[in-house]
Structures are given as structure tokens and as C-alpha cells.
C-alpha angles and dihedrals in degrees: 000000000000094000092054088040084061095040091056090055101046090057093039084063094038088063085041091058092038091049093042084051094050092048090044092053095044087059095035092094111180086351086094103054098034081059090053093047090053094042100056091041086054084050093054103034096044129353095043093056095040102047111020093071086048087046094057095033092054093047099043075050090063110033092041091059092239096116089053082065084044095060097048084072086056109030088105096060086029097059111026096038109027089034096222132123107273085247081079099060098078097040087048087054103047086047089068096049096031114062150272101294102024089077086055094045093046087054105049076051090065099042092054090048089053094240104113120053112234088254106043089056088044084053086041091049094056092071108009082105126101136136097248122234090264094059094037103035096042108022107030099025109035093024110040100020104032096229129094091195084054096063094037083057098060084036085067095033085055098051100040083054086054102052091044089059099040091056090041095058091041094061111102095020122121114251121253122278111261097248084045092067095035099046098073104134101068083051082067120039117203119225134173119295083246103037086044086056101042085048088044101054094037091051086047093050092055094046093049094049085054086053099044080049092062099041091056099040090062099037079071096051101050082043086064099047091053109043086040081057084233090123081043096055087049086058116042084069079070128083101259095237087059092042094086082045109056093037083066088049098053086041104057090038076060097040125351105214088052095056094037078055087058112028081062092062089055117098129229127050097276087088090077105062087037087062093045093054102038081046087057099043087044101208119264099278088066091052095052086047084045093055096037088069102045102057084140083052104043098191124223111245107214108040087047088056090040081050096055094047087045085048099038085054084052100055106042086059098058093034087060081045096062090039084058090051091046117017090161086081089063105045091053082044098055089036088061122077125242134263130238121185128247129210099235095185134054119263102238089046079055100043094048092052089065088047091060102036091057085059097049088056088041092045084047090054099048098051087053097060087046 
């Protein structure tokens, strides 16, 4: 009676929240295509050359049976201290240089493949996140905050968080059965240098459309929340020296490019440890990308957001740490100006690639089931 109780009123505010969207989007006006547009120049300027190559490498890693002989190097640490088959230790260490949804989609690998307990991968999912070198060197530090260092800096703060997180979940678990830890090969089957890259681009081009979707989708929607003043009448509750601040804050809670984008205009040194930990929570588009690509896993909610707090808290302070160490790389850093993206393509050109690329997933599908 209570469960049902629970589940009537989850799907009464799930109509609520549909019903409120649908509102919001009828009186939005140009707000909705002004997000999109936003969106999609965000994709191509930024998210699409950072993460699609990872993408591609992490996966050929994995189909081609390369990152079997990867995890051989780290079945000691991977088993013993993380407490995880030696198949994980590849998959644990591309998700820290591939991207925020490639840990997530190297996992699920592994839990259809049954070679991942549910809850290992549950445990494997909690820190295999993380925003990649190529996202947080080039983009965030050298582009939007001027400073390479910078970026190399957040790169080390993220993946000692990682670690950190990764031993820590691992304390009190069982180790893995014997024939778990040895039998890494059939975690990773090996297919031909040509068929392990065809597989590789077409499952990162679904996976990056899944992630453009999202971007843009909240991009509206944060389109929406600023032009209706809705953002505005939050805010004004707020000191105004803390309101920039703040809107850099919701926004990267919503999408994380877009609130890196504007936690680097503001002045003072405070922007720093805002990035790292919006960085480390990864805003919410991130997590419904995150849990798109891991239906074998089927996350639990409420400890993965608990986890990138948990992980967001970790790596500030170690972020703060290193600015303490070298605080040269900030003062270049707030002496630069900003970056703001620039569509460097037309709109229709744009728009027609992901025409085409859609085909090219739906084409690929097809000819399977034939």
C-alpha cells in the first residue's frame, strides 16, 4: 500500500514536471532556438573535438584486445586494493583520460559481457568519471582559462580524486574469485584491426550523439530559465556580488561546459575551485548521459550523486593544494581573457551532418538484424 502510495505520486510529479515543461517551452518564444543554437555551437567548438577521438581510441582499446594486455600491467592494485577482476583495470584507467561518459560505456561493456558483477560495476560506475586531459588541458584550461597549467592542474586534482574514491569503495569488499581476476581475455574479445575500428567509430557516434542531445537539450533549457527571468528572480534573493557567481554555479549543476564557460568571466580567484568541482559533480546532463550508456549496469541515483559530491569535495581540495604549490599558473591565468566559443560552421551544414550521421547508426542496425 505504501509503495504504491510512493509510486502515485512519483508519476503524479512526473506529469507535473512534464506539464510545467511543456508550459515553459509554449511561452519560451526565441529562448528555444537561441538554447539550441548555443548548444550545438558548444558540441562543435568544444565537447565533439575533445571527446569523440577518446571515444574511438578507448573503445578500439577494448574490442581490439589491446587493453586485456593493458590490465595485466595492473591486475596486482586492481584486484587486491580496488577489489575488482583484472579485466577492470583498463577500463578504470581510460575512463580517466577518455571522457565523461566513455568510463560508464566501458563498464556496461563489461556487465553485459558478465564480467563484472552488478555490483562491482555499480561500485566501477561511482568513479569511472571523469572529464578526460583533452576537455580539461585544451578547452577548459588553455581555452577558458588562458592557462595550460591551469588545465594540467584540474587534470591531476580529477584523477587523484579518482583514485581516492575508487580505494575507498573498494575497503570492506571480498576479493574477486580466483577464475574472476585470471580469466581476462574473454572480457575482451578480440576482433580484426579493420572490424575493431568500424565497431569502435559507429559505438562512439552513438554515444556522442547521446551526449550532443543532451547538451543541447539543456542549453534550452537553461536558454529558457534565463531569457523567462526565472534564473533573474532566484537570484535577486542573493547579494549581488555573489549573483555571477551563483548563476555559474546552477548552471553547471544543469550542464557543465556551459557553467565552466561562465565561472571563467568572473573575476577573483574563487572561479577556480568552482570549475574543479563543477567539473567533479559533472552537471546533470553528464549524469543522464552517464546512465544512457549503462542500461546492464542500471545505476543507483542517489549514492552516484552522493559519489560526485563526495568526489567534487576531493578534488577541490587538492585543486587549492596544487594552487598553493604554483600560484604562477593562476596569475597568468586571471591576467588572460576568457574564451567564448564560436560556431565555426553554418547551421544548415551542421544540421545536415547529424542527418546523415543518424543514418549512418540507423543503416548500421539494420544490416545487423539482416
Amino acid at each position: 500500500m505504501y509503495a504504491k502510495s510512493i509510486q502515485k505520486a512519483g508519476d503524479f510529479l512526473v506529469l507535473l514536471m512534464t506539464i510545467t515543461a511543456a508550459a515553459m517551452f509554449f511561452m519560451a518564444g526565441d529562448s528555444i532556438p537561441l538554447g539550441v543554437s548555443e548548444g550545438l555551437d558548444v558540441c562543435v567548438s568544444v565537447i565533439i573535438p575533445s571527446l569523440f577521438p577518446f571515444m574511438i581510441f578507448s573503445s578500439f582499446l577494448l574490442n581490439s584486445g589491446i587493453a586485456a594486455k593493458i590490465s595485466k600491467f595492473f591486475a596486482y592494485p586492481a584486484v587486491k586494493i580496488l577489489k575488482l577482476p583484472e579485466a577492470a583495470a583498463a577500463p578504470f584507467l581510460l575512463s580517466l583520460i577518455g571522457g565523461f561518459p566513455v568510463g560508464a560505456k566501458l563498464v556496461n561493456q563489461l556487465r553485459r559481457d558478465k564480467i563484472l558483477s552488478r555490483r562491482e560495476a555499480r561500485r566501477m560506475a561511482l568513479y569511472c568519471v571523469g572529464a578526460g586531459p583533452a576537455f580539461l588541458i585544451t578547452a577548459v584550461g588553455a581555452k577558458m582559462l588562458g592557462s595550460a597549467r591551469l588545465g594540467l592542474m584540474l587534470f591531476a586534482a580529477q584523477t587523484c580524486a579518482s583514485v581516492v574514491l575508487a580505494v575507498f569503495c573498494g575497503i570492506g569488499e571480498k576479493l574477486p574469485a580466483e577464475k574472476q581476476h585470471e580469466a581476462v581475455n574473454p572480457a575482451f574479445p578480440q576482433s580484426g584491426f579493420s572490424a575493431s575500428l568500424v565497431d569502435a567509430a559507429l559505438s562512439s557516434l552513438r554515444a556522442m550523439a547521446a551526449v550532443c542531445a543532451f547538451v543541447t537539450v539543456f542549453s534550452a533549457l537553461m536558454s529558457i530559465l534565463s531569457r523567462s527571468r526565472v534564473l533573474a528572480f532566484v537570484l535577486s534573493a542573493l547579494p549581488e556580488e555573489l549573483r555571477a557567481f551563483a548563476e555559474a554555479l546552477i548552471c553547471g549543476i544543469l550542464e557543465v561546459t556551459r557553467g565552466c564557460l561562465l565561472a571563467a568571466k568572473l573575476p577573483g580567484f574563487w572561479k577556480y575551485p568552482l570549475i574543479c568541482f563543477m567539473l567533479s559533480f559533472s552537471g546533470f546532463s553528464v549524469i543522464f548521459q552517464i546512465f544512457a550508456n549503462s542500461p546492464h549496469i542500471k545505476i543507483q541515483p542517489l549514492p552516484f550523486i552522493l559519489a560526485r559530491l563526495a568526489h567534487g569535495t576531493v578534488s577541490t581540495g587538492i585543486f587549492l593544494l596544487l594552487l598553493r604549490i604554483f600560484p604562477a599558473a593562476a596569475r597568468v591565468s586571471l591576467s588572460g581573457d576568457s574564451y567564448t566559443p564560436r560556431l565555426s560552421g553554418s547551421g544548415p551544414a551542421s544540421f545536415m551532418l547529424f542527418i546523415m550521421a543518424l543514418l549512418l547508426i540507423f543503416s548500421d542496425k539494420n544490416s545487423k538484424k539482416t
